[in-house]
N, C-alpha and C positions, 0 to 999 in steps of 0.2 A: 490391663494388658500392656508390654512392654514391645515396642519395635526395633530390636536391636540396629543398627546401624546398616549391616547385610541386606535384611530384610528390605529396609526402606531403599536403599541401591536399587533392588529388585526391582521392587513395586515403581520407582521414579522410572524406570526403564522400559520398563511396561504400559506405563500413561503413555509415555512418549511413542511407543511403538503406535499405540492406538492411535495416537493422532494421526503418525506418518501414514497408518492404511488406510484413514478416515478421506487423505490429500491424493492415496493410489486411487480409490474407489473414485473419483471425483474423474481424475484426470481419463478414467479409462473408460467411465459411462458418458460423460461429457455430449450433448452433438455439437458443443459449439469448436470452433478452432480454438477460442482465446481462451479457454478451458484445457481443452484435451493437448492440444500443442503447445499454448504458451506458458500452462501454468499458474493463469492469476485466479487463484483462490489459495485459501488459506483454511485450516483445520485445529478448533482446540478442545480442550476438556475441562470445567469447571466441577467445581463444588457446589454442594445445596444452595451455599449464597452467592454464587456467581464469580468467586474468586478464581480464576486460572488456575489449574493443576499442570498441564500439560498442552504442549503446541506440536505442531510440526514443521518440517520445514521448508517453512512456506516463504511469507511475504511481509518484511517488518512492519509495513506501515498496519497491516491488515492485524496481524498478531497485536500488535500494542494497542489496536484500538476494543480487540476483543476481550483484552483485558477486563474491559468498563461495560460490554454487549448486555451480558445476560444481569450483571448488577441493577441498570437501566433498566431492563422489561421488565426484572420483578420489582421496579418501584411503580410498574404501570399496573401488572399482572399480576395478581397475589399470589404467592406460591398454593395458599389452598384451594387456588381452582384449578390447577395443575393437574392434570391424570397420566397415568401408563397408556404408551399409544400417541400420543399426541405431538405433533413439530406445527412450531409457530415459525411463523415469514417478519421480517421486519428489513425497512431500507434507510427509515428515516437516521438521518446525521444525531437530530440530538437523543437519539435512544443508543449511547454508545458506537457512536457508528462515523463514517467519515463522508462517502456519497453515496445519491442514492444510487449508480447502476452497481454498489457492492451489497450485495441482498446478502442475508444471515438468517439462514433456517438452522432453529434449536429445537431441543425434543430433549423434554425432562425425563430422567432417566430413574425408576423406582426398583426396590428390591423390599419385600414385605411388606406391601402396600408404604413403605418411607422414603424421600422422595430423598435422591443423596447425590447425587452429579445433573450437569446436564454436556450434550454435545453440540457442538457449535459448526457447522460447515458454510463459511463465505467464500461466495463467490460471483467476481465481474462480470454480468450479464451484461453483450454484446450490444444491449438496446432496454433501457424501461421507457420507452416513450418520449414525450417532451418534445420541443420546438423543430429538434433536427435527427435527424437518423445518429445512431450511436449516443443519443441525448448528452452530447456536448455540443451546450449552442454560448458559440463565442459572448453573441451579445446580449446574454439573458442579465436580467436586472431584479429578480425576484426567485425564489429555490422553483416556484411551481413552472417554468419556463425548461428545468431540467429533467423532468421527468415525472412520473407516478410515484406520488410518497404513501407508503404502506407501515402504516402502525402495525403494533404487534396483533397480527390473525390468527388463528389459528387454523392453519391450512391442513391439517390431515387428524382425525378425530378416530382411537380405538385402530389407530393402522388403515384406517380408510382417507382417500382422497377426499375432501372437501368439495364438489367439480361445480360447485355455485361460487363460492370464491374464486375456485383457479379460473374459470369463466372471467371473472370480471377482472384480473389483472391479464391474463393473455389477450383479451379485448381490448388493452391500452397501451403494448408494446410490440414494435415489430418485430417479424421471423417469431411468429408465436409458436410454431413449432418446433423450434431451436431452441425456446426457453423453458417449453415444456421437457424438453431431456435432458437437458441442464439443471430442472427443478427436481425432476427424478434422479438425478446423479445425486444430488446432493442431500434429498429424502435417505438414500441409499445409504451415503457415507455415515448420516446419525444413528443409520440403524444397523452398521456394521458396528461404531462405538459401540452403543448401547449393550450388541449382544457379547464384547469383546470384554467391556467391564461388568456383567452381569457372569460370566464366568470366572471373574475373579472374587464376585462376592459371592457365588456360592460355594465356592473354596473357603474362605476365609470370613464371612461375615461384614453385616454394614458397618458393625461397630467397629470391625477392622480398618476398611477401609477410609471412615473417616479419618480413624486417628491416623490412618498412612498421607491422607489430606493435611491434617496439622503438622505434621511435619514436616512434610514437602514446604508449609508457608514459613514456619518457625527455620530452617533449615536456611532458606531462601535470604530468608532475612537477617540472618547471624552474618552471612557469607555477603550479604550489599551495608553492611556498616561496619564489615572490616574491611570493605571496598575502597567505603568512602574514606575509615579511617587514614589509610595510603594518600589522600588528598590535604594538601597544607590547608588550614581554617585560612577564610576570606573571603573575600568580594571578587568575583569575575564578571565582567560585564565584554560581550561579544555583537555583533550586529552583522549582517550582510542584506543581500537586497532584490526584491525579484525584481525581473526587467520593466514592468508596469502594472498599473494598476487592472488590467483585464480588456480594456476596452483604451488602448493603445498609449495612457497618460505617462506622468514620470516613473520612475523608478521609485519603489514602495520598500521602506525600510520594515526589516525584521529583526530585533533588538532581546535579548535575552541578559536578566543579570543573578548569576551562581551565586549562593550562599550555603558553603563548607562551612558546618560547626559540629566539631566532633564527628557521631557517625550519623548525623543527616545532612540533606542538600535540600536545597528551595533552587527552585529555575522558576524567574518571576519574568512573565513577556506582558507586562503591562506597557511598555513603553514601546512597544510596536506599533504602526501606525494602524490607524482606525479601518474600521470593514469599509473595503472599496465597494464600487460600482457592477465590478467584473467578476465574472465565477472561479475566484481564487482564494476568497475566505474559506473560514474553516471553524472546525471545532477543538474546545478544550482537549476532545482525548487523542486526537492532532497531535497536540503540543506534549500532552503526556506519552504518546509513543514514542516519540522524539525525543525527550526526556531520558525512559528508562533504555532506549535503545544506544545512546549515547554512553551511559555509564554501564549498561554491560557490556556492549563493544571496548570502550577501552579500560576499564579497570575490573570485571568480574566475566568473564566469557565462559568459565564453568559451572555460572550458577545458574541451576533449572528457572525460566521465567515461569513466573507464578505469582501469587497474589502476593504472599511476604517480602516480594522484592521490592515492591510499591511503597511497604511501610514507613522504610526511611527516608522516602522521596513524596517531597512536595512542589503539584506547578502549582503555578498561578497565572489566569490569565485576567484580561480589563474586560468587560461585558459590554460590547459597542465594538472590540478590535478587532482587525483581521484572524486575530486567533482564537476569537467569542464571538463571532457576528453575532448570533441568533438565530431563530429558525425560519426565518423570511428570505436570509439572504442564497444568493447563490455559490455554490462550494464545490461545483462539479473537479473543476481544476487544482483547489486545493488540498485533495487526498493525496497527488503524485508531484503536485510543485513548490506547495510551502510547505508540505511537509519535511521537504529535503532542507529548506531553506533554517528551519527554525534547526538540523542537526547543524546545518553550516553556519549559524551563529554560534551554537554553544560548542560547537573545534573554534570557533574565532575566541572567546572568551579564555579558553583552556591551554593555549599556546604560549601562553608564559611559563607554565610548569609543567606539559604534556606535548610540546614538539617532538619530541624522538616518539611518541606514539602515535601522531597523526599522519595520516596521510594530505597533501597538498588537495587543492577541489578539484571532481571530476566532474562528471556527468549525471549533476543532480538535480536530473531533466527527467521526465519521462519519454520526452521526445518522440509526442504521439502524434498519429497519423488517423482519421477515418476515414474509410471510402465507402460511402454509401449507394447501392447501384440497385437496381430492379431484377427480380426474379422473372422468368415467364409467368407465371399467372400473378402478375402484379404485385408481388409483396416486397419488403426490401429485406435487400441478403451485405448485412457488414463486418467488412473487414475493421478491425481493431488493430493496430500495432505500435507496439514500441522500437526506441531505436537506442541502443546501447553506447557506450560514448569511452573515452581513456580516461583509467582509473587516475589521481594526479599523482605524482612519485612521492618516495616515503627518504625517511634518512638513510636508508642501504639499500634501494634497488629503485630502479626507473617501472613507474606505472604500467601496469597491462593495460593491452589496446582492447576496445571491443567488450566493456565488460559494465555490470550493474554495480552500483552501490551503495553504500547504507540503506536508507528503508524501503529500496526498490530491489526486487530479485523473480524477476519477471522474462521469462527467456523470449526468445523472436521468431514469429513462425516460418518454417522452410520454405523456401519459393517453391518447391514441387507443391505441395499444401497451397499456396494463395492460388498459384495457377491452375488448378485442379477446381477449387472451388467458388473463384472470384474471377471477373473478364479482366483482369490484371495480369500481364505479364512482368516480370523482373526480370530487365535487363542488364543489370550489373549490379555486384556486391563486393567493396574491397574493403580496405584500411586507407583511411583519409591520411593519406601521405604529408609527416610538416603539423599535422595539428597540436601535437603535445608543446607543452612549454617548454623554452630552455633552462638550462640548472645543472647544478653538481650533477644531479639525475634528471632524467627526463620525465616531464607526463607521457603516460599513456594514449596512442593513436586512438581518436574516434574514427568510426564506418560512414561510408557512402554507397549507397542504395538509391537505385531508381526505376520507377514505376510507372510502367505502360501501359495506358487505358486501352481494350479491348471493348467498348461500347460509351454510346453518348449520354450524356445528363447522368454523370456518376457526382454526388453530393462529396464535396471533401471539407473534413475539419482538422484544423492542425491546435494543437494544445503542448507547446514547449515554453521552457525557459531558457537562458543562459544563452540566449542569442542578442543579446546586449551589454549585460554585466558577467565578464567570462569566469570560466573555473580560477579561483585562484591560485599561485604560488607560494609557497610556505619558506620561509627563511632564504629570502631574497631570488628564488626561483619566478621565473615569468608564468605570465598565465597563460592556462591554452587557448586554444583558437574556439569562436565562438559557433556556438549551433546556427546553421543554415539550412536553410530549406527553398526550392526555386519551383516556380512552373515556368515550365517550357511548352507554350502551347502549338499547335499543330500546325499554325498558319506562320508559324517562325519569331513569334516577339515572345517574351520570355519575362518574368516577372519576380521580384520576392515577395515569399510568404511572410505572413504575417505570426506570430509565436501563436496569436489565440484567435482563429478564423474562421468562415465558412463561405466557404466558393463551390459553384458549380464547373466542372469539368467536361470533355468531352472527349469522344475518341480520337487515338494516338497522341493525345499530353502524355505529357514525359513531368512526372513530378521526382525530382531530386533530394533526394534528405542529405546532410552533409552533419555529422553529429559532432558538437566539444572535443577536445582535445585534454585531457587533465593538465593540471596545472605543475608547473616544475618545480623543486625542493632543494635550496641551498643555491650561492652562487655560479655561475659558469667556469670553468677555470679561463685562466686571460686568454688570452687568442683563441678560445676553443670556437 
């Protein structure tokens, strides 16, 4: 069989479609807010061996690590115990994964009893348990302190619910009734895939569709080492820095060093510093989302991700580093803060030959908030939020205020939404007036938001970076203004937050976010 070129257009357009309804089905069955509102999940499509065909668009950090998801279970999970029918759960970090409240339900996908895709639906469950409500607990020192780790289960058998298994993980997380329609969203979305590519192969056959698989990698891959080829051969070596080690220490470098030869790249973060104390380690496929998310952002933005992309790309991490801890350590924080950090070394690294395509640093913070508060009949109901920050400016225009970027794409939920369903009011939401950097162009304005408790003993955790080492400047531009965060408590004294904490709260505080400013690009003109 031959796939003319049209054809495979088609079919690539068509994976993709699946994914995007895999990402609708989610957001629209959802009960959680940080689902249905905000968006944080993610939707992809593999092959028999687990190679990415298709994503949607979703959430980078979540899509690059899904790359490596189902490659991972079936080095656990043999393919031939696989059946039609079946979605398996998985949270744990090193089965492809980054932390655990990002949960990945897959469901092998068959057509003539031959087992030829599978679909992938992740997504941020609002709570798996662990030391503190929204299982971010600033001062965890081991993974099990962060939550319930779930190897690959197989939670629904023949299209049947599993309800001895779902038992024993909603008996370990709170608002188990929020996670149970959140699990069913997400059951959902594998089995809209499933029925969406199952009518393309009986159109066309498995044997089609595979080879529409090989192409899509072969395809992928022609098109990331003419990428690379556009890149001068050499040595690039980059570094930047989270603001501490987790539990309040120095500033922890993040060190990446490029090696362009011909049409492959090596990103080698061996020389980053060792797995800290604090839940900001992370995992290899961390560092590889970060990796390929880099080089299609700035040199290949047309090519479908997919497992071919990968080919010509090699990480490497050290086994003991922040970006290999291990499976002991704690990582909660490093899905949405060193993840950004290792893209902000390798733009540092790149800047001798790719300034006119960089943008200066923004807000590569997740700049989270939890407010953990009590239901009436006792259970706890949490709020999850992120806070958006200024993009930093580029060589021809000044940064947008208020916005995500690189491997965060995570929207904010509406104050009508927290206040409807949380004892929180929002009293105010602007543009942080003054935060972007100065420069030929400006960074981008970060937001301020503040939040008014409507009941006493609400549990709060913050989990930000770049409130100590700010967004940078790029080509002599200043940097922007640093992430803040304040409680203002009720009896009038007023305190700062700490980037990675957990405090108890009462009614009428006033918690203030104050988000980065990007950082500004080129000099000021004189007097300006």
């Amino acid at each position: 069989m031959n796939l003319d070129p049209v054809s495979l257009e088609v079919i690539r357009n068509a994976l993709t479609a699946i994914a995007e309804e895999m990402s609708m089905v989610v957001m629209r069955a959802a009960r959680s807010p940080l689902l249905r509102e905000a968006g944080d999940h993610s939707s992809a499509l593999t092959d028999a061996t687990g190679h990415l065909v298709a994503q949607g668009q979703d959430v980078p950090v979540h899509l690059g690590v899904m790359s490596f998801t189902v490659r991972e279970f079936l080095k656990r999970i043999p393919a031939e115990s696989l059946q039609p029918g079946d979605v398996w759960i998985v949270n744990l970090p090193e089965v492809g994964g980054n932390h655990l409240p990002d949960v990945k339900l897959i469901r092998p996908i068959f057509a003539d009893g031959m087992l030829y895709a599978f679909s992938v639906s992740l997504a941020h469950w609002a709570d798996v348990g662990g030391a503190m409500p929204g299982s971010y607990f600033a001062g965890a020192r081991d993974a099990w302190q962060e939550g319930l780790r779930i190897p690959p289960t197989r939670l629904v058998v023949a299209n049947q619910m599993d309800v001895e298994k779902l038992g024993l993980i909603l008996a370990n997380v709170r608002g188990p009734e929020e996670r149970r329609g959140d699990i069913l969203a997400q059951i959902a979305a594998t089995t809209v895939a499933a029925r969406r590519l199952n009518d393309l192969t009986v159109k066309h056959g498995v044997a089609w569709m595979r080879l529409a698989f090989d192409a899509i990698h072969d395809r992928a891959e022609r098109q990331m080492r003419e990428a690379i080829r556009a890149i001068p051969n050499g040595v690039y070596t980059g570094e930047d820095w989270m603001d501490d080690d987790g539990h309040g220490g120095a500033p922890v470098p993040i060190r990446v060093t490029i090696t362009i030869e011909n049409e492959t790249a090596t990103f080698d973060f061996s020389n980053s510093a060792d797995a800290v104390p604090g839940p900001i380690n992370t995992t290899p496929f961390i560092a590889g989302a970060a990796a390929f998310y880099a080089m299609k952002a700035l040199y290949g933005p047309d090519i479908q991700p997919s497992g071919g992309c990968y080919r010509p790309l090699t990480v490497v991490t050290r086994p003991g580093s922040i970006a290999d801890a291990g499976n002991t350590r704690p990582v909660v924080g490093g899905n949405h803060e060193t993840c950004q950090r290792f893209a902000d070394a390798i733009f540092h690294a790149l800047v001798p030959i790719a300034a006119e395509k960089l943008s200066a640093g923004g807000p590569t913070t997740a700049g989270l908030l939890i407010f953990g508060t009590r239901t009436p009949n006792g259970d706890w109901s949490t709020f999850y939020e992120v806070h958006s920050g200024g993009e930093g400016a580029r060589i021809d225009r000044d940064g947008v205020a208020a916005t995500r970027v690189h491997l965060a794409n995570v929207m904010n939920t509406p104050a009508e939404v927290i206040e409807a369903e949380y004892p929180i009011t929002v009293e105010f939401q602007r543009l942080r007036e003054g935060s972007g950097g100065a420069g030929k162009h400006t960074g981008g304005e970060g937001v301020a938001r503040g939040y008014r408790m409507r009941a006493d003993d609400v549990s709060l955790t913050t989990m930000f970076e770049r409130a100590v080492v700010p967004p940078y400047g790029l080509e002599g531009g200043a940097p922007g203004a640093l992430f803040r965060a304040t409680l203002k408590r009720a009896t009038g004294t007023e305190e700062a937050l700490r980037g990675k904490q957990n405090i108890q709260i009462g009614k009428m505080d006033l918690v203030v976010v104050e988000s980065c400013g990007g950082g500004g690009y080129g000099r000021a003109p004189t007097g300006a």
